[in-house]
SETIMAR-415499 format. One record per residue: residue in three letters; x, y, z of N, C-alpha, C in turn. Coordinates in steps of 0.1 Angstrom, whole numbers, plus 5000, padded with zeros to 4 digits. Each point is the difference from the previous one (the first is absolute). Layout:
AlaXYZXYZXYZ
...
! end
This chain:
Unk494449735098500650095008501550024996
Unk500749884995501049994995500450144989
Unk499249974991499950084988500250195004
Unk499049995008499850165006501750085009
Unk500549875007500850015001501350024994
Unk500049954988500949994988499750164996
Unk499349994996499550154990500250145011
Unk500149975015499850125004501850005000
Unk500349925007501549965003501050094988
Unk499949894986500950004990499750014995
Unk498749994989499450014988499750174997
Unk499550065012500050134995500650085004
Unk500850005008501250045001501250024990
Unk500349904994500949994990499150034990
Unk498950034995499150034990500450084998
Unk499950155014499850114997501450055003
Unk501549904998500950044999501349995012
Unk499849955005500949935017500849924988
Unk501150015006500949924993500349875008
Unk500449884993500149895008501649965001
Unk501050025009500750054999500749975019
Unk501149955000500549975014499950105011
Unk499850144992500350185005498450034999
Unk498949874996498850114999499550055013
Unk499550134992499350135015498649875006
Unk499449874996499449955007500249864998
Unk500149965014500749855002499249885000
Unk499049994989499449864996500550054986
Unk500650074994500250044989501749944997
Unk500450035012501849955004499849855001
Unk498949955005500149825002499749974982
Unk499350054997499949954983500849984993
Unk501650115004500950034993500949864991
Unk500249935014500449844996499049904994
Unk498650044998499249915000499850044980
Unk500450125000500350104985501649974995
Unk500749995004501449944996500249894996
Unk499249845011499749864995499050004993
Unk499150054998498849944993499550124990
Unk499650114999499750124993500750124999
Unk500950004996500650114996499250124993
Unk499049984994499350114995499250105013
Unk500249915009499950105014500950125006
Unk501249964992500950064999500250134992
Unk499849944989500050154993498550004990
Unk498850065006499149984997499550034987
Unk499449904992499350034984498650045002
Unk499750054991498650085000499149885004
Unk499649934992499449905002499549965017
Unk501149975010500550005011498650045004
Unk500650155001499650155007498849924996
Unk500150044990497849984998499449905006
Unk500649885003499249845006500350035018
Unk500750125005500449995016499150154998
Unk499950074991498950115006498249965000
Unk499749934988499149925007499449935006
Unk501249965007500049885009499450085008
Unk500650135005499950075010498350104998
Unk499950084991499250044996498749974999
Unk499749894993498949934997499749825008
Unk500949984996499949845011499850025008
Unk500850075009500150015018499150095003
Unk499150074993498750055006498849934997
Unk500349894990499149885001499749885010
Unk501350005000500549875012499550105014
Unk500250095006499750015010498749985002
Unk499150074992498350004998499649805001
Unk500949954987499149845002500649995009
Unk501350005006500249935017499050035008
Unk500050145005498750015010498749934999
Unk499550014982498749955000500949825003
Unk500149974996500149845005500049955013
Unk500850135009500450005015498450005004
Unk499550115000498750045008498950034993
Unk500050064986498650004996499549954988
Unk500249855002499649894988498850064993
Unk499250075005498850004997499950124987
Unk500950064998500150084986499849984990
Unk498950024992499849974984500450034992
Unk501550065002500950014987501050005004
Unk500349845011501549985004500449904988
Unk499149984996500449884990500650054987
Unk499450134993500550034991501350125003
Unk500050045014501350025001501349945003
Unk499649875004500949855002500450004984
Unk499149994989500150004986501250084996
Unk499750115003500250144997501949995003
Unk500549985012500949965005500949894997
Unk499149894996500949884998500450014982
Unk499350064994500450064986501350074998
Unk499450115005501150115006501349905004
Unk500149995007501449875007500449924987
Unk499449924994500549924992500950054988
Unk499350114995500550034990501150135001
Unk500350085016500750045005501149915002
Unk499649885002501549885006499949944981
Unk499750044991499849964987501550124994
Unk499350134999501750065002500850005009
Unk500050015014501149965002501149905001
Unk499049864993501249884997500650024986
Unk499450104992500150004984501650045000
Unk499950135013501150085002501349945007
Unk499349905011501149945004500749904990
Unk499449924995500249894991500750004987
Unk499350154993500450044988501150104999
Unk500550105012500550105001501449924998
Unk501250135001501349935002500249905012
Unk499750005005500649925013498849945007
Unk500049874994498749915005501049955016
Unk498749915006500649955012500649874998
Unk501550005010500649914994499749875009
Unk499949955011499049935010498750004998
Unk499249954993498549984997499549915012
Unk500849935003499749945018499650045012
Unk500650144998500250125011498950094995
Unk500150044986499050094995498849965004
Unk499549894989498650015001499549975012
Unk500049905008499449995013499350135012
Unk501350124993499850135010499050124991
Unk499949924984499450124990498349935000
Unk500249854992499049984995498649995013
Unk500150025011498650015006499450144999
Unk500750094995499950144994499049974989
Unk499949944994498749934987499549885004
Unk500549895005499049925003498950045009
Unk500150055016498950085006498850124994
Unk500650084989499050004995499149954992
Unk500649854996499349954991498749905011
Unk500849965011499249965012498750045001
Unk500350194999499150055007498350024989
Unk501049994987499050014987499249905004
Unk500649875001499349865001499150025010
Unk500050025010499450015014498750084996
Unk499850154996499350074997499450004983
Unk500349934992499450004991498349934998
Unk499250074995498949965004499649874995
Unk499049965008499149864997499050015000
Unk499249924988498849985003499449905005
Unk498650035010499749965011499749824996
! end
């Protein structure tokens, strides 16, 4: 739920160009601003790269996530929640695969990795969760 919330909030929003910014025209965008000053500056002045890992977030993730949430919520019984769980937790990993490339490797890595990862890394470990959980077995 978390996730869906992220992506509707801030991820595609600033995808598709909201600036993050003390003056932004949308105010979860204005709470980032400090959260982009201490820890990601590339929030600030956004690199392609960026753009591309928060439009998919928004685009393709977050119409994943909503689908496996519901099916998990109420209709377990779907025979292809599993390979959309798949489908999704791929998707995620390798989406949080560029976006640490960019944080990490770009000009201005995070200078608190204390602060950082705690608030980043469940961004990839949850979907690795979710691989584990749903990856198939034999009987």
């Amino acid at each position: 739920m978390l996730g869906i919330i992220n992506a509707v909030l801030l991820s595609l929003p600033e995808g598709l160009g909201v600036r993050v910014a003390t003056d932004s025209p949308w105010p979860p965008l204005r709470a980032l601003h400090t959260w982009g000053v201490e820890q990601e500056p590339q929030h600030l002045v956004m690199p392609p790269t960026l753009r591309a890992s928060l439009l998919y977030d928004g685009f393709v993730q977050l119409p994943l996530l909503v689908v496996l949430t519901i099916g998990i919520w109420k209709l377990k019984s779907w025979p292809w929640l599993g390979a959309l769980a798949m489908a999704y937790a791929v998707s995620a990993v390798i989406n949080m695969y560029f976006y640490f490339t960019q944080t990490f490797l770009g000009p201005n890595p995070p200078s608190h990795l204390a602060t950082y990862l705690p608030l980043n890394l469940p961004w990839l470990i949850v979907p690795m969760l979710v691989a584990y959980r749903f990856w198939p077995r034999t009987a």
